[in-house]
PyMOL Python script that loads the backbone (N, CA, C, O; Angstrom):
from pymol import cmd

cmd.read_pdbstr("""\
ATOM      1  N   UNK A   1      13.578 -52.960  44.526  1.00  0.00           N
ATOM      2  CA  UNK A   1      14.586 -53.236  43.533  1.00  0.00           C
ATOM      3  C   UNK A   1      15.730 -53.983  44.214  1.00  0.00           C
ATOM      4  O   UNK A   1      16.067 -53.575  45.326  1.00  0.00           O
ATOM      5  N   UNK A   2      16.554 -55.332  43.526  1.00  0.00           N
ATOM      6  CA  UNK A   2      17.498 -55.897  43.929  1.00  0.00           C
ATOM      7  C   UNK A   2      18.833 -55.398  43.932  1.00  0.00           C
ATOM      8  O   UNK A   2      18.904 -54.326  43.332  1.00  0.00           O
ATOM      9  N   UNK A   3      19.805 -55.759  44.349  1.00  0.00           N
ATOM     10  CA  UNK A   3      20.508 -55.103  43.970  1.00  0.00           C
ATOM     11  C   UNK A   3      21.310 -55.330  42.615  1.00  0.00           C
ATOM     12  O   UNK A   3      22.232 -54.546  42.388  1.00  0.00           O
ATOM     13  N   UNK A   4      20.982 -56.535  41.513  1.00  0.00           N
ATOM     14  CA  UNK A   4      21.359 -56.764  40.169  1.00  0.00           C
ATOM     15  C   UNK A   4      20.597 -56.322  39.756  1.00  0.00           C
ATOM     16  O   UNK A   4      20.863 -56.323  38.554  1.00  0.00           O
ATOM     17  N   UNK A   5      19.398 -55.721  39.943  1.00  0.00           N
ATOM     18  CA  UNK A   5      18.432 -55.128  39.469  1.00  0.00           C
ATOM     19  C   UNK A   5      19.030 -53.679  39.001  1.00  0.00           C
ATOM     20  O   UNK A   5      19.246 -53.308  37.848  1.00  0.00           O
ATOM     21  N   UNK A   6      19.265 -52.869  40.391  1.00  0.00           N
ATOM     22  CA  UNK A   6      20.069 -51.582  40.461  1.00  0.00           C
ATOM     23  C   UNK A   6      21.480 -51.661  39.390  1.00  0.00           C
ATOM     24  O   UNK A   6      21.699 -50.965  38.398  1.00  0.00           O
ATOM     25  N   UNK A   7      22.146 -52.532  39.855  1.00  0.00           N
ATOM     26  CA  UNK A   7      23.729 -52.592  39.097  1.00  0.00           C
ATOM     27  C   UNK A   7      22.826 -52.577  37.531  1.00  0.00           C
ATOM     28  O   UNK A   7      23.292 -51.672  36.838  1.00  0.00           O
ATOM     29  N   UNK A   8      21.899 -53.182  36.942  1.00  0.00           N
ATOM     30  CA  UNK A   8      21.705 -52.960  35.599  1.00  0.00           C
ATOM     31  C   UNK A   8      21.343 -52.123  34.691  1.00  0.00           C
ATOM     32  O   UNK A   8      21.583 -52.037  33.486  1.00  0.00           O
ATOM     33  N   UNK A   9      20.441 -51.222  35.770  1.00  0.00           N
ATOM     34  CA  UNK A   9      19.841 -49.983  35.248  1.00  0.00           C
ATOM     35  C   UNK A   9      21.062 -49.110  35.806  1.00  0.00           C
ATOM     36  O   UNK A   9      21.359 -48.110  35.152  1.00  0.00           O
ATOM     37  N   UNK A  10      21.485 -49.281  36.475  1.00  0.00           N
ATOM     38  CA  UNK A  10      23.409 -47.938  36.334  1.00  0.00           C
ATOM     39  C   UNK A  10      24.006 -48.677  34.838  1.00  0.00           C
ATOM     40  O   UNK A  10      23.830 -47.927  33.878  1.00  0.00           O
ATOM     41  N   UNK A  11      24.249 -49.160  34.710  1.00  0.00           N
ATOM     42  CA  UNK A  11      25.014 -49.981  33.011  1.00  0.00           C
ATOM     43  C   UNK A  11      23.641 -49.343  32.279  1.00  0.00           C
ATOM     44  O   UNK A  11      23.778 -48.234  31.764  1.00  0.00           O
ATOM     45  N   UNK A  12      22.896 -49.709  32.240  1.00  0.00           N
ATOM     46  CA  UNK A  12      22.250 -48.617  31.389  1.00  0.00           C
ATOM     47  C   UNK A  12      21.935 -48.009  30.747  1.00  0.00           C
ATOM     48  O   UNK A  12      21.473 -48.131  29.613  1.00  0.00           O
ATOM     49  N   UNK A  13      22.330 -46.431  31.995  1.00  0.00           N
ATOM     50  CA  UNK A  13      22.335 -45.219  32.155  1.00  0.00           C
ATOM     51  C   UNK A  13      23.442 -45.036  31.530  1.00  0.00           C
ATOM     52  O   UNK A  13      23.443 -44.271  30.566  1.00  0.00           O
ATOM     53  N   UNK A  14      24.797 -45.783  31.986  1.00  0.00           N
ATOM     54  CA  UNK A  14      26.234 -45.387  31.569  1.00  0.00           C
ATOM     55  C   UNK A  14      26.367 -45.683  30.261  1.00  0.00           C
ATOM     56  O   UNK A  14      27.230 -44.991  29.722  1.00  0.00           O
ATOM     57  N   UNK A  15      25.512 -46.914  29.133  1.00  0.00           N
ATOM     58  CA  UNK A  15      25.754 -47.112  28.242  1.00  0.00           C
ATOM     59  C   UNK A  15      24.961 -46.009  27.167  1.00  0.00           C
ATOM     60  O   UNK A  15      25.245 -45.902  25.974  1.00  0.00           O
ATOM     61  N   UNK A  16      24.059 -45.339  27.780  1.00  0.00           N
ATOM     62  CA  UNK A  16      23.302 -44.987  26.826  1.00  0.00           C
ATOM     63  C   UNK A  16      23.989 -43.640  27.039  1.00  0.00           C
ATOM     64  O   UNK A  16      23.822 -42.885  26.080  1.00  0.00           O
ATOM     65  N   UNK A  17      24.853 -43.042  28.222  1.00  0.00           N
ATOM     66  CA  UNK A  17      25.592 -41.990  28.006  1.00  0.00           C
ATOM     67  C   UNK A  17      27.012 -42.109  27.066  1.00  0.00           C
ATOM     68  O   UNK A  17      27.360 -41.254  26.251  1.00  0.00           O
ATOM     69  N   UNK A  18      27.611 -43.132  27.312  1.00  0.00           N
ATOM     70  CA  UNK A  18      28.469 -43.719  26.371  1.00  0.00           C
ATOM     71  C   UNK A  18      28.211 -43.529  24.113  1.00  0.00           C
ATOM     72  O   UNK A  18      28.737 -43.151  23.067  1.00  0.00           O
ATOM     73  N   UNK A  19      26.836 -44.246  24.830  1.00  0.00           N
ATOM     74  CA  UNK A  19      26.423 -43.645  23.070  1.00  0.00           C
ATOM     75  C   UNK A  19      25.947 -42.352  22.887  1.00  0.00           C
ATOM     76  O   UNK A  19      25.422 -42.242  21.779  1.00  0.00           O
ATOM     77  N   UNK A  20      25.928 -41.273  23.583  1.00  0.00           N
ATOM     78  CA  UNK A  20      25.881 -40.281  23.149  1.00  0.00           C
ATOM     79  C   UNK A  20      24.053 -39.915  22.854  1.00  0.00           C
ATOM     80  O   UNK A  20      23.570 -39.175  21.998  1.00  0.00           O
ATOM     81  N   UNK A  21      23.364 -40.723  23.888  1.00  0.00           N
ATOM     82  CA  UNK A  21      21.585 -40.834  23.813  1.00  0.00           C
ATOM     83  C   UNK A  21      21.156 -39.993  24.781  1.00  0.00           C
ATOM     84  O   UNK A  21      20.004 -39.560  24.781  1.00  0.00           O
ATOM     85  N   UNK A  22      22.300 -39.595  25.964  1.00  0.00           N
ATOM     86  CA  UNK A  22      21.714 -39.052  27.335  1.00  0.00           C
ATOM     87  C   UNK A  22      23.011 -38.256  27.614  1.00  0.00           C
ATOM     88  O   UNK A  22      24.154 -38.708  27.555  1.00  0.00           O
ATOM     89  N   UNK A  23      22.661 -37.068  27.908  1.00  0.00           N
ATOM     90  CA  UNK A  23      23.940 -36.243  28.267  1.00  0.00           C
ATOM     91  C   UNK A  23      24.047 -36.706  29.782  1.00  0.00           C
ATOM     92  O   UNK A  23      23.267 -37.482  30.333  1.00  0.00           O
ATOM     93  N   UNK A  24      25.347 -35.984  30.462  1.00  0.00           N
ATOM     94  CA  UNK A  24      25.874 -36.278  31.862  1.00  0.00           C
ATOM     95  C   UNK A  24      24.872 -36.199  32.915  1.00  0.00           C
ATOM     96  O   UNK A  24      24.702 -37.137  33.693  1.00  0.00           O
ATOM     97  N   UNK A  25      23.824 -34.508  33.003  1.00  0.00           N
ATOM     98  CA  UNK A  25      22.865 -34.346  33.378  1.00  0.00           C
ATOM     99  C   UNK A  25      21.861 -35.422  33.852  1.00  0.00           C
ATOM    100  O   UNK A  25      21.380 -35.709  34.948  1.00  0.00           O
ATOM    101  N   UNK A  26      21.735 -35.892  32.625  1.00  0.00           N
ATOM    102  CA  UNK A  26      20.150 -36.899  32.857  1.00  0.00           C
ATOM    103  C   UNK A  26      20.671 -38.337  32.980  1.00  0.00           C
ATOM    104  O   UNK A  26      19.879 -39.279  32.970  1.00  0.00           O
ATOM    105  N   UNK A  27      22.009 -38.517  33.097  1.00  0.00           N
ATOM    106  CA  UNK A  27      22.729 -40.174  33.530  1.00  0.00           C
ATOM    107  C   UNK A  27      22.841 -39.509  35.029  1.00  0.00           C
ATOM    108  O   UNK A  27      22.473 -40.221  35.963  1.00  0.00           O
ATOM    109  N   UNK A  28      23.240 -38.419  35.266  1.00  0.00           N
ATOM    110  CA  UNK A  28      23.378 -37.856  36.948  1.00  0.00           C
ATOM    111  C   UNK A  28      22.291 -38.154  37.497  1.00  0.00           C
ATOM    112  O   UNK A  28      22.304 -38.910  38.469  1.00  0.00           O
ATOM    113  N   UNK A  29      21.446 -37.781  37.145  1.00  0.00           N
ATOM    114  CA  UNK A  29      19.767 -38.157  37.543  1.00  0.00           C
ATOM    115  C   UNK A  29      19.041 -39.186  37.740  1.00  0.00           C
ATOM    116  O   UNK A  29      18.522 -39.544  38.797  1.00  0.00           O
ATOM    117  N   UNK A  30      18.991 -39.751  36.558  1.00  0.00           N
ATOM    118  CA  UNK A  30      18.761 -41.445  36.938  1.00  0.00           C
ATOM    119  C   UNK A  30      19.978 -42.543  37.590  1.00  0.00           C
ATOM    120  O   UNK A  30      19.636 -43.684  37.902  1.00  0.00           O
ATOM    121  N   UNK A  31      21.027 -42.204  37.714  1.00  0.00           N
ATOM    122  CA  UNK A  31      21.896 -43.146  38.576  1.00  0.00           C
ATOM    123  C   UNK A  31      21.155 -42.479  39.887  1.00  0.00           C
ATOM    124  O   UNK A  31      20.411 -43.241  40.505  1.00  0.00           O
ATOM    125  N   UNK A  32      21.309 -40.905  40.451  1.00  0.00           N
ATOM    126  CA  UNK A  32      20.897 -41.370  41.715  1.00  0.00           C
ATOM    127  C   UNK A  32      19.105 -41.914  42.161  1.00  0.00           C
ATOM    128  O   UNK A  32      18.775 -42.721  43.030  1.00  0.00           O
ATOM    129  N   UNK A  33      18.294 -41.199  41.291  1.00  0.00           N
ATOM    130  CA  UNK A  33      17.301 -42.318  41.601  1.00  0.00           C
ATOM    131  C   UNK A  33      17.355 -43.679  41.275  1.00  0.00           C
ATOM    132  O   UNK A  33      16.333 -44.357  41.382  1.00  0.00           O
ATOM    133  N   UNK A  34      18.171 -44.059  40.980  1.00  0.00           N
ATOM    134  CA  UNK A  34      18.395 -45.750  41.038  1.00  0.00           C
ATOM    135  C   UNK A  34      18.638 -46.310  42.251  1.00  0.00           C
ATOM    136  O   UNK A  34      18.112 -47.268  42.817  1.00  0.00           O
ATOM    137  N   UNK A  35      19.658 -45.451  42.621  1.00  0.00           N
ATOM    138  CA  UNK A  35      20.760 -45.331  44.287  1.00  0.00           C
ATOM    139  C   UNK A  35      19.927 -45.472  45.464  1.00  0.00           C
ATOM    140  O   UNK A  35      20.015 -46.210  46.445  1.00  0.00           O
ATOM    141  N   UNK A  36      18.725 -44.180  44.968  1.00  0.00           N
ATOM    142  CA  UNK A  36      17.520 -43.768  46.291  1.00  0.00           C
ATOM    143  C   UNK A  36      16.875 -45.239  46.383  1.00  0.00           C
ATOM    144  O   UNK A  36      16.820 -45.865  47.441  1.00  0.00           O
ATOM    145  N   UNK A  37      16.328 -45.782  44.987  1.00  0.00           N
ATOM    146  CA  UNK A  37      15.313 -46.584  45.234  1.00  0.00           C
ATOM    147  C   UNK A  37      15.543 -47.800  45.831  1.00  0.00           C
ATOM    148  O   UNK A  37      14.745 -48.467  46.489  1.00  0.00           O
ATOM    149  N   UNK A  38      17.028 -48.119  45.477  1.00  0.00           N
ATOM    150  CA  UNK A  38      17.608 -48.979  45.908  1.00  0.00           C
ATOM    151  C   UNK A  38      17.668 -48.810  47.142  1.00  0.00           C
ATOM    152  O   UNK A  38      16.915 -49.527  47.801  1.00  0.00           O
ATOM    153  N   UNK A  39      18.236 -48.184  47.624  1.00  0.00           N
ATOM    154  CA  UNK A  39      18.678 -47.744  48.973  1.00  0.00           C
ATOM    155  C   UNK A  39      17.692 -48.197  50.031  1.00  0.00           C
ATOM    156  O   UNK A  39      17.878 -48.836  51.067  1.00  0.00           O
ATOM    157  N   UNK A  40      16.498 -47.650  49.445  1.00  0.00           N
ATOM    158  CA  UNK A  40      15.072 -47.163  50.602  1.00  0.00           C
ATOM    159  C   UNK A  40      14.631 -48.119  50.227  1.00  0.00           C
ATOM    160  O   UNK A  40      13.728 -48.266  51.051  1.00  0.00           O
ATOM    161  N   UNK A  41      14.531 -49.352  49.249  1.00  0.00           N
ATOM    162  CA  UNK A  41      13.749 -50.200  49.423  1.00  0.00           C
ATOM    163  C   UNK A  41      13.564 -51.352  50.538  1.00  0.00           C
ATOM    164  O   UNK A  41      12.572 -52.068  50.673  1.00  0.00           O
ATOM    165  N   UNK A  42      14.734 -51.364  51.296  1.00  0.00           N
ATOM    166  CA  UNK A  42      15.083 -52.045  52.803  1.00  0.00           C
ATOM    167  C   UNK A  42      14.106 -51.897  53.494  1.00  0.00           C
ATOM    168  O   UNK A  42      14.102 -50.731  53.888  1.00  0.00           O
ATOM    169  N   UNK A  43      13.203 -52.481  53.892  1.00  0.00           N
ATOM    170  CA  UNK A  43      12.240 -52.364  55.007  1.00  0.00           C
ATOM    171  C   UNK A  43      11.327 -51.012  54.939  1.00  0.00           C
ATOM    172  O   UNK A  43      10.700 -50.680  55.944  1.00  0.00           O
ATOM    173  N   UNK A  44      11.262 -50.266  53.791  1.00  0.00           N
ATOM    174  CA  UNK A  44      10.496 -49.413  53.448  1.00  0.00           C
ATOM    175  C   UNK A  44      10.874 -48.325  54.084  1.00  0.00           C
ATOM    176  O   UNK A  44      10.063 -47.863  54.887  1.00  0.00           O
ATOM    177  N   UNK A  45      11.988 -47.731  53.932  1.00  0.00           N
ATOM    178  CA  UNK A  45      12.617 -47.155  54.519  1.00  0.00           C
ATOM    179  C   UNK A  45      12.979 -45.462  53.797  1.00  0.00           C
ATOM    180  O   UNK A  45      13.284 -45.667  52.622  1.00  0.00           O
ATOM    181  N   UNK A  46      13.029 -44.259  54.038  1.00  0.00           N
ATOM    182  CA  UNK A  46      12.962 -42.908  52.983  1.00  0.00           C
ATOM    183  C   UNK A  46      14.223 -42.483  52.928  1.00  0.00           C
ATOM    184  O   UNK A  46      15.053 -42.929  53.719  1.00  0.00           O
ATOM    185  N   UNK A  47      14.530 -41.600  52.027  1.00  0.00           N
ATOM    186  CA  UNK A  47      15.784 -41.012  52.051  1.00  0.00           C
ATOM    187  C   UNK A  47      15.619 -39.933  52.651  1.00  0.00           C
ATOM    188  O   UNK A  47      14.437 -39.631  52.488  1.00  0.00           O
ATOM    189  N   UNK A  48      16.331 -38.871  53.494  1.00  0.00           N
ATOM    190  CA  UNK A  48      15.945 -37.704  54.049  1.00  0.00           C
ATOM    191  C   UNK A  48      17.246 -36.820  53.986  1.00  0.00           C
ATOM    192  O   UNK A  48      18.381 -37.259  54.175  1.00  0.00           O
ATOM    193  N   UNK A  49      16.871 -35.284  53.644  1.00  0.00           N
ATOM    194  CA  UNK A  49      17.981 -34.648  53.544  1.00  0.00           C
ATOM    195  C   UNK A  49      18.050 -33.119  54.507  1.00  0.00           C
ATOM    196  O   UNK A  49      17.217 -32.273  54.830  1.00  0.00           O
ATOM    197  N   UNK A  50      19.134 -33.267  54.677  1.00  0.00           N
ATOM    198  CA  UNK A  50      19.534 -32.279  56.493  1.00  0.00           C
ATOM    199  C   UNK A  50      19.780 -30.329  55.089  1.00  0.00           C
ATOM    200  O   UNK A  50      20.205 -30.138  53.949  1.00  0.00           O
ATOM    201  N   UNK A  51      19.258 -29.557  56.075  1.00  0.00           N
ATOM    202  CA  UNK A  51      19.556 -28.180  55.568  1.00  0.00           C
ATOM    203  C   UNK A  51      19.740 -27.787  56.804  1.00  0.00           C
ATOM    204  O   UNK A  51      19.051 -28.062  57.787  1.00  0.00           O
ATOM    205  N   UNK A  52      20.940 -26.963  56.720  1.00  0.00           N
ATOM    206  CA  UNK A  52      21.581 -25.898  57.848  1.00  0.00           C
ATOM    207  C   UNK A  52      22.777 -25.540  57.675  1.00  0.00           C
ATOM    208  O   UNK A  52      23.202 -25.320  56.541  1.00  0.00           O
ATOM    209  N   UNK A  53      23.382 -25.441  58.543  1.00  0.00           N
ATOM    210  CA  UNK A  53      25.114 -25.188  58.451  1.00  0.00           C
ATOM    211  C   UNK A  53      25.560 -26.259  57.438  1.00  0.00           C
ATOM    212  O   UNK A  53      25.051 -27.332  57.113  1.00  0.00           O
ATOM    213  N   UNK A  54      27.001 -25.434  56.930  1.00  0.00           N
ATOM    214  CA  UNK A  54      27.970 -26.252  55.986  1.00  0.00           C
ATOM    215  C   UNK A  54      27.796 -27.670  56.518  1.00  0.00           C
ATOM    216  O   UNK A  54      26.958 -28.379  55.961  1.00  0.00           O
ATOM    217  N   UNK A  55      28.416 -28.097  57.414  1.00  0.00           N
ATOM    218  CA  UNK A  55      28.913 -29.535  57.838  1.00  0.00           C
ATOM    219  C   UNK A  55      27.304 -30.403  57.955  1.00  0.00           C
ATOM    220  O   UNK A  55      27.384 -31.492  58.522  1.00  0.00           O
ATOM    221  N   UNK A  56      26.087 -30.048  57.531  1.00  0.00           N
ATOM    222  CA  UNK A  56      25.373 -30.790  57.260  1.00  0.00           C
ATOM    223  C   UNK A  56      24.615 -30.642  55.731  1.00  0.00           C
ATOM    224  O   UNK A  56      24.341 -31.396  54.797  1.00  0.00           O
ATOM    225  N   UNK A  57      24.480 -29.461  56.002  1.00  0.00           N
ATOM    226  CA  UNK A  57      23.590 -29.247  54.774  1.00  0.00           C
ATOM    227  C   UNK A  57      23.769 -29.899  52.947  1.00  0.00           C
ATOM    228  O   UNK A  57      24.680 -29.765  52.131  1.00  0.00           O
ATOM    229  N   UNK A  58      22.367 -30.643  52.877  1.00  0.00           N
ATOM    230  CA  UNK A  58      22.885 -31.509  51.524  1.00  0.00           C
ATOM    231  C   UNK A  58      23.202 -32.941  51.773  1.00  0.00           C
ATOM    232  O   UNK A  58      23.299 -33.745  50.847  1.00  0.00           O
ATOM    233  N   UNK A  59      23.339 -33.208  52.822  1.00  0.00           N
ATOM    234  CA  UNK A  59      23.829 -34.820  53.317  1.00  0.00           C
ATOM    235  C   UNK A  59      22.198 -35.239  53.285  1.00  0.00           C
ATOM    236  O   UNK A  59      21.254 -34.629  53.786  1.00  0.00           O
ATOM    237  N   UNK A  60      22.201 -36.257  52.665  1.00  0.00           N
ATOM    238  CA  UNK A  60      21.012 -37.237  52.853  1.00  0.00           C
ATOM    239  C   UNK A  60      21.172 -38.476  53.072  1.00  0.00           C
ATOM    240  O   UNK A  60      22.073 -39.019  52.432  1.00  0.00           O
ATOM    241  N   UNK A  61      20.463 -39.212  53.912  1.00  0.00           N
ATOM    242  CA  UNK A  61      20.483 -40.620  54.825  1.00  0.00           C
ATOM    243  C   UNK A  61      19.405 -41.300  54.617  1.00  0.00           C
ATOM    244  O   UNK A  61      18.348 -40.670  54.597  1.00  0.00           O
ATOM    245  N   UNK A  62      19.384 -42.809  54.400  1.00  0.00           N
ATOM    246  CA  UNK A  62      18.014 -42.951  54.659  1.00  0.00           C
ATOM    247  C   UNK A  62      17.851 -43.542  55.988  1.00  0.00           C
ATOM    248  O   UNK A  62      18.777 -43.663  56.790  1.00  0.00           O
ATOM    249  N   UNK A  63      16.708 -43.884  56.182  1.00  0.00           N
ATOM    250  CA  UNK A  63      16.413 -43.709  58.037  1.00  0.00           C
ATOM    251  C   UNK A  63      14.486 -44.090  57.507  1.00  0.00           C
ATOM    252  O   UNK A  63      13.792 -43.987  56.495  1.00  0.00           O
ATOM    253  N   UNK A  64      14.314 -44.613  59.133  1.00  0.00           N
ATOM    254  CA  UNK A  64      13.131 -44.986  59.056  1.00  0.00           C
ATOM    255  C   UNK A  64      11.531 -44.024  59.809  1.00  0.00           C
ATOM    256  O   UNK A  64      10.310 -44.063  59.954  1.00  0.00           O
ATOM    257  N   UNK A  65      12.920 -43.166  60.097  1.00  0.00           N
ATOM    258  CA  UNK A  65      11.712 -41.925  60.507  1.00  0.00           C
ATOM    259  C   UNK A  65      12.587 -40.552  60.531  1.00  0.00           C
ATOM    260  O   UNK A  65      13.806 -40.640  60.680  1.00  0.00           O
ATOM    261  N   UNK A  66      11.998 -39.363  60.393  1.00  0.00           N
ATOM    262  CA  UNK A  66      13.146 -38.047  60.729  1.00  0.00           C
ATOM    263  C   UNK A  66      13.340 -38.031  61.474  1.00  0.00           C
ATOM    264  O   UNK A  66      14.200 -37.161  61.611  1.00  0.00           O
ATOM    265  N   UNK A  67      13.042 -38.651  62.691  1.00  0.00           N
ATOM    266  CA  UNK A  67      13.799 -38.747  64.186  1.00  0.00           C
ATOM    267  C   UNK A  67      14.954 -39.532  64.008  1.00  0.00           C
ATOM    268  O   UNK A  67      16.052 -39.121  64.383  1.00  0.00           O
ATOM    269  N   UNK A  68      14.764 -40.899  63.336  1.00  0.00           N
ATOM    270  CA  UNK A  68      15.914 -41.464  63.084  1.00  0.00           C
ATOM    271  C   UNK A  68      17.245 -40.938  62.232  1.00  0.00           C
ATOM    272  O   UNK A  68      18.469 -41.010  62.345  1.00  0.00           O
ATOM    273  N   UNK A  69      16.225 -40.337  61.269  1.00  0.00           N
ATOM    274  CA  UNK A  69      17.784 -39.565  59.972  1.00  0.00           C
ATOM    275  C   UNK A  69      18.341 -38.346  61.007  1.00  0.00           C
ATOM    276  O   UNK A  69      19.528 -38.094  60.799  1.00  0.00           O
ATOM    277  N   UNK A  70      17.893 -37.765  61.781  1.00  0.00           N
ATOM    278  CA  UNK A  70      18.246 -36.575  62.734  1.00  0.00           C
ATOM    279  C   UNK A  70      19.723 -37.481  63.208  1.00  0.00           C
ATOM    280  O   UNK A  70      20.856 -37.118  62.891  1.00  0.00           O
ATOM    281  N   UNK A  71      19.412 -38.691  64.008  1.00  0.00           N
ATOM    282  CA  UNK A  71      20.474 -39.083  64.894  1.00  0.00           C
ATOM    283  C   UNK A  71      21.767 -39.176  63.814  1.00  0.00           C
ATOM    284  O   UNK A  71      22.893 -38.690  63.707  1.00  0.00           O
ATOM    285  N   UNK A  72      20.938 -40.060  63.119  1.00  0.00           N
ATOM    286  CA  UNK A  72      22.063 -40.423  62.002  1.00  0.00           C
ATOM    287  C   UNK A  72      23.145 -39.267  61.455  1.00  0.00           C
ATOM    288  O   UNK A  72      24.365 -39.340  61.314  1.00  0.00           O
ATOM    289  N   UNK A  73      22.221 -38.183  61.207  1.00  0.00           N
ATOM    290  CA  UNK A  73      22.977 -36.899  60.791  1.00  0.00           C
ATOM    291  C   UNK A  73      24.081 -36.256  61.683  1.00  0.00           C
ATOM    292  O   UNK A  73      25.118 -35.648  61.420  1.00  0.00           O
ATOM    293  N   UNK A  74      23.434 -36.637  62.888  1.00  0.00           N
ATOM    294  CA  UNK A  74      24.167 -36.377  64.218  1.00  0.00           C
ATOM    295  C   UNK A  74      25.417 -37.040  64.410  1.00  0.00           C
ATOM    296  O   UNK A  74      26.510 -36.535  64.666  1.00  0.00           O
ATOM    297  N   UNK A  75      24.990 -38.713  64.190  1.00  0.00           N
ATOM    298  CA  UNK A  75      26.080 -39.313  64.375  1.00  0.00           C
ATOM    299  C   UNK A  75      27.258 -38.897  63.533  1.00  0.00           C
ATOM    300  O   UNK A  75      28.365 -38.816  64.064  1.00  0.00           O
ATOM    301  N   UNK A  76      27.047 -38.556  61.910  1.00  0.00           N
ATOM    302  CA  UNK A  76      27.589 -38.264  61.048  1.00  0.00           C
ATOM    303  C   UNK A  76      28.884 -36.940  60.890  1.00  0.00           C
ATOM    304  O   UNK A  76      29.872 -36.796  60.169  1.00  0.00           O
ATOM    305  N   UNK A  77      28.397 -36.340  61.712  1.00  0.00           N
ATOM    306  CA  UNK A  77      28.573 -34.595  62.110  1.00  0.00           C
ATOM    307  C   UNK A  77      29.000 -34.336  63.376  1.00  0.00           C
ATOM    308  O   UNK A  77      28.402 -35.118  64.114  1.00  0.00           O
ATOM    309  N   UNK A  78      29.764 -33.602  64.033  1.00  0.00           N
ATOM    310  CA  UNK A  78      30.225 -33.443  65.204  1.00  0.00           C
ATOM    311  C   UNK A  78      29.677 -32.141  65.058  1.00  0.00           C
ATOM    312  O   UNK A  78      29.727 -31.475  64.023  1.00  0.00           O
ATOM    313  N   UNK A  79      28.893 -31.635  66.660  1.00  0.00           N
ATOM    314  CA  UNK A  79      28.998 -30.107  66.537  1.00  0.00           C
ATOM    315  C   UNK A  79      28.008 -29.665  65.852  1.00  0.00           C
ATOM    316  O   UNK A  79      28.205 -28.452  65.777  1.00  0.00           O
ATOM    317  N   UNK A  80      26.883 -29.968  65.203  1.00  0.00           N
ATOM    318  CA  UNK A  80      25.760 -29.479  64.945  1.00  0.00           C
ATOM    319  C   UNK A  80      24.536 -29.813  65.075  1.00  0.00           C
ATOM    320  O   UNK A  80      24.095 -30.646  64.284  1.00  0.00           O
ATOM    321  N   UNK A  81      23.698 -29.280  66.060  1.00  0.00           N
ATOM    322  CA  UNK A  81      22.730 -29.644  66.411  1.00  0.00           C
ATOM    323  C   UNK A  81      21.352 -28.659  65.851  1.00  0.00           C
ATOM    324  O   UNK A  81      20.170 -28.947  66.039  1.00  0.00           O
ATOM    325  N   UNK A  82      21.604 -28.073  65.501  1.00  0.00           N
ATOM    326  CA  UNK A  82      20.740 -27.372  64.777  1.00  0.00           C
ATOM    327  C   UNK A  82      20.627 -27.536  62.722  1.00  0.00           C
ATOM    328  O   UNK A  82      21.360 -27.176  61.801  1.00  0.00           O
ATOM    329  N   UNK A  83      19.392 -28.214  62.808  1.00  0.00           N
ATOM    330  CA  UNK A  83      19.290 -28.719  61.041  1.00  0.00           C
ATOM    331  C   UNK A  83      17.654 -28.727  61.031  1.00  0.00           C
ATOM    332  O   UNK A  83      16.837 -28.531  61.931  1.00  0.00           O
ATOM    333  N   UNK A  84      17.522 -29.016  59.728  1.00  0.00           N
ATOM    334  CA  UNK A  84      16.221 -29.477  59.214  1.00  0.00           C
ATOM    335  C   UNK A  84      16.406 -30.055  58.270  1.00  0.00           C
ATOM    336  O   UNK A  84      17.218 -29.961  57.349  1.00  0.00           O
ATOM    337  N   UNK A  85      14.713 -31.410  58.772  1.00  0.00           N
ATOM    338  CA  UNK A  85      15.420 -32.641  57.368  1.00  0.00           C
ATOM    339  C   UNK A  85      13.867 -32.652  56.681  1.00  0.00           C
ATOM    340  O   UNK A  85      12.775 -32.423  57.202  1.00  0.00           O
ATOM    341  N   UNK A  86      14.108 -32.891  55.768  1.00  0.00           N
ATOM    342  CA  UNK A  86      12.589 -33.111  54.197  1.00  0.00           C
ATOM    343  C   UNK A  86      13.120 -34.683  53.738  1.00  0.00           C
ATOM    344  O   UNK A  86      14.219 -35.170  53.472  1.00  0.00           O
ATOM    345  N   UNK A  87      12.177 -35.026  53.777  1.00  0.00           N
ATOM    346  CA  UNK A  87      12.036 -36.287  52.844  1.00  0.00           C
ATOM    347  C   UNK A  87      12.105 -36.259  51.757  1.00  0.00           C
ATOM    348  O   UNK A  87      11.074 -35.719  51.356  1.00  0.00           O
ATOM    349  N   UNK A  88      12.925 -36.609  50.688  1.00  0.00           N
ATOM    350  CA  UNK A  88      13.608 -36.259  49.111  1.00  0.00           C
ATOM    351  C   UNK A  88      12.742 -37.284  48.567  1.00  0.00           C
ATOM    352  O   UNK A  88      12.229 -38.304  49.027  1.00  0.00           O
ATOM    353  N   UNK A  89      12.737 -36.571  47.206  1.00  0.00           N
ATOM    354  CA  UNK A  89      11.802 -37.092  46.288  1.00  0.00           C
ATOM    355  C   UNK A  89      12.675 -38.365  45.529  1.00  0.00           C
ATOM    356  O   UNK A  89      13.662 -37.826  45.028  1.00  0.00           O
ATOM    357  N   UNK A  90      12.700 -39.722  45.270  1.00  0.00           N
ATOM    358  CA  UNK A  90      13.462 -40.656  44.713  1.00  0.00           C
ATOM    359  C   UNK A  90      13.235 -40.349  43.186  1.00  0.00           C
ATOM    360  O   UNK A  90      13.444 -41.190  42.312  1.00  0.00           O
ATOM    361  N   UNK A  91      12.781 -39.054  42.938  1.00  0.00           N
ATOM    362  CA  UNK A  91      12.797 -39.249  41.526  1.00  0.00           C
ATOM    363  C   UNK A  91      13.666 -38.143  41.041  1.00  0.00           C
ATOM    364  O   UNK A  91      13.701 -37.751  39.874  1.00  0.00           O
ATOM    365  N   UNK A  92      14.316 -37.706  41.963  1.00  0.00           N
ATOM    366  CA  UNK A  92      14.944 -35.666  41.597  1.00  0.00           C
ATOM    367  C   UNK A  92      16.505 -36.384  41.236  1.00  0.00           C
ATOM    368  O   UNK A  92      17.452 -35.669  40.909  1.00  0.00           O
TER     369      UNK A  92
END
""", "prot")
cmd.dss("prot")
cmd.show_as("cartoon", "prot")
cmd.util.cbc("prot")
cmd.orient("prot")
């Protein structure tokens, strides 16, 4: 997906919440799988998300391997070296 591609399907999402077709919920939902697909479509690249302590847990990156989203998380975070990352579904 391009990125006028992405910007159109967010307008949308926002218009069809605007008319009162899609509650907040399900515009929450499809903006961020818009975000993911967009995101990860770079060189085929995943979104991945860190569980552990506060100061990571819930942060998701995309990265081209979980070794890579690890650093990234790392870089992101001071002070925690202990996490676990899952590859997120672009459709949740």
């Amino acid at each position: 997906m391009d990125r006028i591609s992405a910007l159109r399907n967010v307008e949308d999402a926002l218009t069809e919440f605007e008319d009162g077709e899609i509650d907040l919920g399900s515009m929450e939902i499809r903006v961020r799988s818009i975000l993911r697909t967009y995101a990860t479509s770079f060189e085929e690249r995943e979104a991945y998300k860190a569980s552990g302590p506060p100061p990571v847990d819930g942060l998701v990156v995309v990265a081209d391997s979980p070794r890579d989203a690890r650093e990234r998380i790392q870089n992101l975070v001071d002070d925690v070296d202990r996490f676990d990352i899952e590859t997120v579904d672009q459709h949740k």
